[in-house]
C-alpha positions, 0 to 999 in steps of 0.5 A: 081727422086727428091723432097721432097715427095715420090710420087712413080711410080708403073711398073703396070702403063705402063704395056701391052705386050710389056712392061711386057714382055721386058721391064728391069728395067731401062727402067721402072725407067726411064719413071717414073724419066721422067713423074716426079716420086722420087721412084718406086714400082716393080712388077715382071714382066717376064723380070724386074724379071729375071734381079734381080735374075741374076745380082750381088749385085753392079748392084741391088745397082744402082737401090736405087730408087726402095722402095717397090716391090709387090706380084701382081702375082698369086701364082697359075697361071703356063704357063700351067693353064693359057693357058689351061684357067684352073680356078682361084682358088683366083676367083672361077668359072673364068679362070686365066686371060692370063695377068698373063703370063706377070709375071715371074713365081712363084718362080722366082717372089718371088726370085726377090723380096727377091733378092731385100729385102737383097740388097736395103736398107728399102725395103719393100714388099706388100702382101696380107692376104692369107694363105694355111695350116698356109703358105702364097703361096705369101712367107715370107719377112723380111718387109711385108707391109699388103694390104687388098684386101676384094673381093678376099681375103674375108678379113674382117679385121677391123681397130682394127684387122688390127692394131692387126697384125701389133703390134704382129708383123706379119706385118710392116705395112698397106698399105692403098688402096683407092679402095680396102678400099671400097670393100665389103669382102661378099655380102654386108659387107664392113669391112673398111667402112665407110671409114673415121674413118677406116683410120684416127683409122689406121693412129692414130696408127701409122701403115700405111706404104704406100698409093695406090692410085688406080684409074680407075680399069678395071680388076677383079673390083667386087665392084663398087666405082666410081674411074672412076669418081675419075679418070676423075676429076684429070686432065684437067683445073679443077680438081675436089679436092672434091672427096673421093679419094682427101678427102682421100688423105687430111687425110692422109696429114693432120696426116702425108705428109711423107708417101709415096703414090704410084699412081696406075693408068693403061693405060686401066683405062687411055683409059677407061676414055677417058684422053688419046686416044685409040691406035691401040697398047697399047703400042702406048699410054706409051708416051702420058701417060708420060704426064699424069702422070706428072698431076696426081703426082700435083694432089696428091700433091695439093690434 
């Protein structure tokens, strides 16, 4: 996992049964060195979480290339609720979705995720502005980096509040989400849009640790922004540099190339989008996505 920028390789990219459930963490880094990543963001799926909790520290050290890691489960979501379909209280009126059961529970996802806080060196945790009673259920972290998730969070947090936290110092910094960035926190408000001064405010400031570039969402997707299209015109013999995701990306090369940007591309948004073939198994299509994947780093990279 070479080169000179950190284009990073999210463990949700190849995420389905199989690879959730068994797959450990250096099958993961592995794919991604692979497909022609320099880093790696963990999620703590069942098997990869289990494996940071119980090895050693001299074990944990071989994995350097991990730089961040994500509180992508949901705190509220036991064996239990989620195959008794009980409701979602992050979703109001909608039952906890059976792919929660891909992550390990709630506390051995936040061990793993400290384990890996005091071992590796700069590692940082994304979080979400979520707090129960004045605790976050997500946990506390020595470096948290904030991503605003306006749907289900109902986070209204503008450029100015955003830049607020991290300064007080209850955050490290922002992480800037290229779909969440225009989703609506309540029927018809978009507290970071329009979009552009929104980011170029946050990078003037100095707080954006990290870009996500997520395209092609298919699940809880509650604001229609066209990263479908976005998608589409990343790859093939002309891809399109012209979308707001490439001006998006522009900006942030032009205030500053070093940071780093984490390509949050799933397999469903891959088969959705008709780039790879639907297979029987979802399993089926992780190498065809190896290839992809190889395009859409050079992209982020030319854009």
């Amino acid at each position: 996992m070479e080169g000179k920028r950190d284009i990073r390789f999210s463990y949700s990219a190849i995420a389905e049964p199989i690879s959730a459930l068994f797959w450990n963490n250096r099958q993961f880094l592995q794919w991604g060195r692979e497909a022609g990543y320099n880093s790696a963001e963990f999620f703590p799926f069942a098997r990869a979480a289990v494996e940071i909790v119980t090895l050693n520290i001299e074990a944990i050290s071989d994995f350097s290339e991990i730089r961040s890691g994500h509180v992508r489960y949901n705190p509220y979501a036991t064996f239990w609720k989620v195959i008794t379909r009980q409701e979602d209280p992050l979703r109001p009126g909608t039952p906890l979705g059976l792919y929660n059961l891909a992550f390990a529970n709630q506390e051995t996802s936040l061990a793993a995720l400290q384990r890996l806080e005091e071992v590796l060196v700069n590692f940082q945790v994304i979080t979400y502005p979520h707090e129960v009673c004045g605790q976050n259920p997500y946990g506390q972290f020595a470096n948290p980096l904030l991503q605003t998730h306006p749907a289900v969070f109902s986070d209204t947090s503008n450029a100015e509040a955003l830049i607020k936290q991290v300064r007080e110092g209850k955050y490290r910094g922002i992480v800037w989400d290229t779909f969440h960035a225009l989703e609506e926190a309540t029927p018809g408000h978009t507290p970071l849009k329009p979009w552009q001064p929104t980011l170029e405010k946050l990078l003037a400031a100095g707080v954006v640790s990290e870009i996500h570039a997520q395209v092609g969402r298919v699940k809880e997707k509650y604001t229609e922004v066209g990263d479908q299209d976005w998608l589409t015109g990343m790859t093939g013999e002309n891809p399109n540099y012209n979308s707001e995701l490439a001006q998006m990306l522009k900006i942030v090369k032009a205030y500053d190339p070093g940071i780093p940007l984490t390509i949050e591309i799933g397999l469903e948004g891959l088969v959705k989008a008709g780039v790879i073939k639907k297979s029987r198994f979802m399993h089926d299509a992780i190498p065809q996505a190896q290839e992809i994947h190889k395009q859409l780093i050079d992209y982020v990279k030319r854009a």
